[in-house]
C-alpha positions as CSV (number, residue, x, y, z in Angstrom):
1,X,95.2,108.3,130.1
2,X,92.0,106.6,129.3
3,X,91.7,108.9,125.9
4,X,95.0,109.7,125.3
5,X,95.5,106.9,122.5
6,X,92.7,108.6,120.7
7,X,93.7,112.0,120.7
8,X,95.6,113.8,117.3
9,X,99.3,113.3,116.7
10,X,99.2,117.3,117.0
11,X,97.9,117.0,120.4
12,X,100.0,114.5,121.6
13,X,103.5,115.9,120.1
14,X,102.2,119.2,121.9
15,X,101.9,117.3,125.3
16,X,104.9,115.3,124.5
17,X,106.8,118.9,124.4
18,X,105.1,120.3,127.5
19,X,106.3,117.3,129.6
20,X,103.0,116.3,129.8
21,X,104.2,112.9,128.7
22,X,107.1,111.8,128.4
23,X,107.7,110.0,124.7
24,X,108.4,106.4,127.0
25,X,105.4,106.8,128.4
26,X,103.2,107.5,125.6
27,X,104.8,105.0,123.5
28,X,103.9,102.1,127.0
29,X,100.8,103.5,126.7
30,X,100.6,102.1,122.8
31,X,102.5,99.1,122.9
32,X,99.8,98.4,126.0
33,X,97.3,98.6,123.7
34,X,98.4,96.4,120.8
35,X,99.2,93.5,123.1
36,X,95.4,93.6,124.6
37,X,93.5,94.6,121.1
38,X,95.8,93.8,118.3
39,X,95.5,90.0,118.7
40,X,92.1,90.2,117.4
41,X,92.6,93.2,115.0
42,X,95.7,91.5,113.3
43,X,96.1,95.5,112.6
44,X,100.3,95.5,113.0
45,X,102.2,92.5,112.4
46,X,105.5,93.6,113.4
47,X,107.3,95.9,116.1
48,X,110.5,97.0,117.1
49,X,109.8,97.0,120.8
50,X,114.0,97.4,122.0
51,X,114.6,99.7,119.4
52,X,111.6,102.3,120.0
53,X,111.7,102.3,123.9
54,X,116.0,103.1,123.3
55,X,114.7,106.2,120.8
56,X,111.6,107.4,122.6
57,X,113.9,107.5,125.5
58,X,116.7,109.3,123.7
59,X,113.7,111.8,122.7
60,X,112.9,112.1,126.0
61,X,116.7,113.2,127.2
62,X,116.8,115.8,124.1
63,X,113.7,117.0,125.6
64,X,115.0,117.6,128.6
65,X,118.4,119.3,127.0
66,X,116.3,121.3,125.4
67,X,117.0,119.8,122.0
68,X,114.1,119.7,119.2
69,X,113.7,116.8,117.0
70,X,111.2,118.6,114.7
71,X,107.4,118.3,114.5
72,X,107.1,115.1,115.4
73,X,109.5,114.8,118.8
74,X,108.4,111.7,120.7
75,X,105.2,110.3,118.6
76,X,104.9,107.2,118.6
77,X,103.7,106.1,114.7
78,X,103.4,103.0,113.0
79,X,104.0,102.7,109.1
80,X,102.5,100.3,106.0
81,X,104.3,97.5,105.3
82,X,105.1,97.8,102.4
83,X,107.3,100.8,103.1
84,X,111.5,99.9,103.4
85,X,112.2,100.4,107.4
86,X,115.7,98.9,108.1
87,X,115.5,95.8,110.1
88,X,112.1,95.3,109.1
89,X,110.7,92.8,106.4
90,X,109.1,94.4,103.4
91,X,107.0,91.9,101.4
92,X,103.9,93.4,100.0
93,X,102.0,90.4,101.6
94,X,103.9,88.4,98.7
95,X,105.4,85.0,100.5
96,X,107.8,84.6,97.9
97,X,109.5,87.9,99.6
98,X,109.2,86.9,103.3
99,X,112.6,87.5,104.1
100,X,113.1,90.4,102.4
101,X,115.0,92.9,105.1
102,X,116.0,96.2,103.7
103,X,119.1,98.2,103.8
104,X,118.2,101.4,103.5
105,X,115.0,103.6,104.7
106,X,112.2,104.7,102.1
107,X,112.4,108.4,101.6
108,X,109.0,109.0,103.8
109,X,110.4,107.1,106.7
110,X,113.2,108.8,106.7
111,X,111.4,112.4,106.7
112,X,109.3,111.1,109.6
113,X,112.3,109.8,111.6
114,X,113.9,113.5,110.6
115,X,110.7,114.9,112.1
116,X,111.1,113.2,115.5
117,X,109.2,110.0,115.2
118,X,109.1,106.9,117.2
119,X,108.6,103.9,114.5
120,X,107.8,101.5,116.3
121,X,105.5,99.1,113.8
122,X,104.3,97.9,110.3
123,X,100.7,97.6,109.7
124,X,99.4,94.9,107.5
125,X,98.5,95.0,104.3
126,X,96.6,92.4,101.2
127,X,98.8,90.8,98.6
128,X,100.7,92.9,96.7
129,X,98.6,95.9,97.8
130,X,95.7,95.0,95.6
131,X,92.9,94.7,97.3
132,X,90.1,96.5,99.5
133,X,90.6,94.1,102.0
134,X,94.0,93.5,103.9
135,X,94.9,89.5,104.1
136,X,97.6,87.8,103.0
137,X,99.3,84.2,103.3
138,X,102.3,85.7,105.3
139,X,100.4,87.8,108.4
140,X,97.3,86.5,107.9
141,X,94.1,88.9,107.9
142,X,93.1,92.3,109.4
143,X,89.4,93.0,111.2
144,X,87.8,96.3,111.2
145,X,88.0,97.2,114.5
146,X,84.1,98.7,114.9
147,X,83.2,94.6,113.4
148,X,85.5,92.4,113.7
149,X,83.4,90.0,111.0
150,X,84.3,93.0,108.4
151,X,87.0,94.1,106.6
152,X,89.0,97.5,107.2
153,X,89.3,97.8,103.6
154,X,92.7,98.1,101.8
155,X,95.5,97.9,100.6
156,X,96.0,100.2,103.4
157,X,93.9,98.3,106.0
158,X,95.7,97.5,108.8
159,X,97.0,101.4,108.6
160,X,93.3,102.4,109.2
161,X,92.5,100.2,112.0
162,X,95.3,100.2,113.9
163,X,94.3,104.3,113.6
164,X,90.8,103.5,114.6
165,X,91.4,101.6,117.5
166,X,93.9,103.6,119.0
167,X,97.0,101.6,118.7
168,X,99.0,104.2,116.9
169,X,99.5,108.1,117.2
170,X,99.8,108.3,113.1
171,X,100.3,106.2,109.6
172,X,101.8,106.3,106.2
173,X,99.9,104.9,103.4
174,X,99.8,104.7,100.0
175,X,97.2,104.9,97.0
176,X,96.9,103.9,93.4
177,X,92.9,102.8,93.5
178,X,91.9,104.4,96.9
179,X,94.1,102.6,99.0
180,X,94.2,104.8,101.4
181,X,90.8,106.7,100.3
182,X,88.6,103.2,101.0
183,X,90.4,102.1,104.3
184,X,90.0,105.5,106.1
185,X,86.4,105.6,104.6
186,X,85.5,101.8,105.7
187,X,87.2,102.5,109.5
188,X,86.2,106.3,110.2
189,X,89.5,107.7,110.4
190,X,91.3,110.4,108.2
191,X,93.4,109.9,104.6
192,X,94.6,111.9,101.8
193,X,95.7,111.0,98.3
194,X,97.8,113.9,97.3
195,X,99.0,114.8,94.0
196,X,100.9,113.0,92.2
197,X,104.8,113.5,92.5
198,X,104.8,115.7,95.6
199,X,106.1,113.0,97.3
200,X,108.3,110.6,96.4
201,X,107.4,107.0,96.3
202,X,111.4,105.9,97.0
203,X,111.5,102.9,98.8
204,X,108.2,101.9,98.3
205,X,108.2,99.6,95.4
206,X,109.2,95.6,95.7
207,X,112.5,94.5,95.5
208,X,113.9,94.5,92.3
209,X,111.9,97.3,90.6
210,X,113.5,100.4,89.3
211,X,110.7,102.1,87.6
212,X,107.9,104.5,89.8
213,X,104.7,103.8,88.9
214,X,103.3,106.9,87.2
215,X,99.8,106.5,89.1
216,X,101.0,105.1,92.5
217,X,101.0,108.0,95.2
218,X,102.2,107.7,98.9
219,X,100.6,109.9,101.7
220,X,99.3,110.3,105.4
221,X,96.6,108.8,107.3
222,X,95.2,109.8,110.9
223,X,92.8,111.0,113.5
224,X,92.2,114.2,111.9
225,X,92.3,116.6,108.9
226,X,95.4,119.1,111.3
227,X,97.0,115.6,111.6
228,X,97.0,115.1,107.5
229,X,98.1,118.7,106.3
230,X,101.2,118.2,109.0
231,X,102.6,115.1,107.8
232,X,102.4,116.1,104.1
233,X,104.2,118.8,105.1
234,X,106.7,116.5,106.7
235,X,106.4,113.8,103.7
236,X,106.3,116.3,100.6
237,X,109.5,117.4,98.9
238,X,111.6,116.5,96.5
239,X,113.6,113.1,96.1
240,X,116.8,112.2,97.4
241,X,118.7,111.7,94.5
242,X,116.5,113.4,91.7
243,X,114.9,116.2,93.5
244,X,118.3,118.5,93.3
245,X,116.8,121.1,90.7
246,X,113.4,121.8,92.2
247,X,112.1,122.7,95.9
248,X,108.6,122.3,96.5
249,X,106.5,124.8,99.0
250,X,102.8,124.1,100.0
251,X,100.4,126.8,99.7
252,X,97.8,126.8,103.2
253,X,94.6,125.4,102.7
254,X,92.1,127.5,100.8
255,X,89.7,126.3,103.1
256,X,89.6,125.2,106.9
257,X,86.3,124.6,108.1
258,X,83.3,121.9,106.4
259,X,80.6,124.6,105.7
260,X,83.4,126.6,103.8
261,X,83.0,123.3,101.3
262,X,79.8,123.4,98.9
């Protein structure tokens, strides 16, 4: 499995459906990985290690009843921190939150659970997502994993590098000033900004705020460009509680291949 970590979340749900892999295996194979390389990387600061080997498993047994979770069956994925994940503390690198644990999901967590994903971490992120760097007072900082004496860019940092060095099958982001655009650029890995309102920030703004910001976006990172158009498929749609009048379907790509782009 000496390449596996690095290959697309489309490849690996493939094998994951194949029985190439089971989803416990895959997700050993991660969680391997960020105990020997994340301790310099500082690239996710928390896990659900229980809770993702009980659901990768009960992906495996659907598998095997021939029961399909979606897209996504059995990928092991890690998320930014800032996005609500019950049981998990959502601070925006802000240490006056700390020990704020949400109750409910964020709307893309939710879609990606829906799509058969194994959340098993947070990646780490600057204070209060606003820098191109990713350290804050409460996890401390992230390295770029090609330098570890540079930075992986942000606010979406440890999102890139935990892409970049393998530690994770796929990432959610999020992007008002290229927060996703400058992390993915700095660590080599993929990220899109999509347009605004196609998917809906919900659960992704600090405790206590209401309002959406009307320039804030949330979106995918990964290993490739097939990896990106998937999960904004999976992420895009309209909002649980005001999407009810409208439906949202994605044209294809109007081009596929680099030397189609002038």
């Amino acid at each position: 499995m000496s390449e596996l970590h690095f290959a697309t979340a489309v490849e690996l749900a493939a094998k994951i459906k194949a029985k190439e892999i089971s989803a416990v295996e895959l997700l050993d194979h991660y969680l391997d990985r960020v105990e020997k390389y994340n301790p310099a990387l500082n690239a996710i600061i928390w896990m659900d290690v229980e809770g993702s080997r009980a659901r990768a498993k009960a992906a495996d047994d659907a598998l095997a009843r021939g029961e399909d979770w979606g897209p996504l069956h059995g990928l092991p994925m890690t998320v930014k921190e800032a996005y609500d994940l019950v049981g998990s503390p959502t601070t925006w690198g802000i240490p006056a939150l700390k020990d704020n644990i949400p109750e409910e999901n964020s709307f893309v967590v939710d879609r990606l659970l829906d799509a058969g994903a194994i959340i098993f971490g947070k990646t780490n992120v600057p204070l209060n997502l606003a820098d191109w760097q990713s350290f804050n007072d409460i996890y401390g900082t992230t390295n770029n994993p090609w330098d570890l004496g540079r930075t992986p860019g942000g606010s979406s940092g440890g999102s890139a590098a935990a892409l970049a060095a393998g530690l994770t099958g796929l990432e959610a982001g999020s992007d008002i000033g290229a927060s996703i655009r400058n992390p993915a650029h700095y660590c080599g890995v993929f990220g899109h900004k999509p347009t605004f309102g196609i998917v809906p920030d919900d659960g992704h703004t600090p405790p206590g705020v209401i309002s959406h910001s009307d320039i804030a976006v949330v979106g995918p990172m990964a290993r490739s460009a097939e990896d990106l158009a998937l999960s904004l498929d999976i992420m895009a749609g309209p909002a649980r509680y005001t999407g009810t009048g409208w439906r949202l379907e994605l044209p294809p790509a109007r081009k596929t291949a680099l030397k189609d782009f002038k």
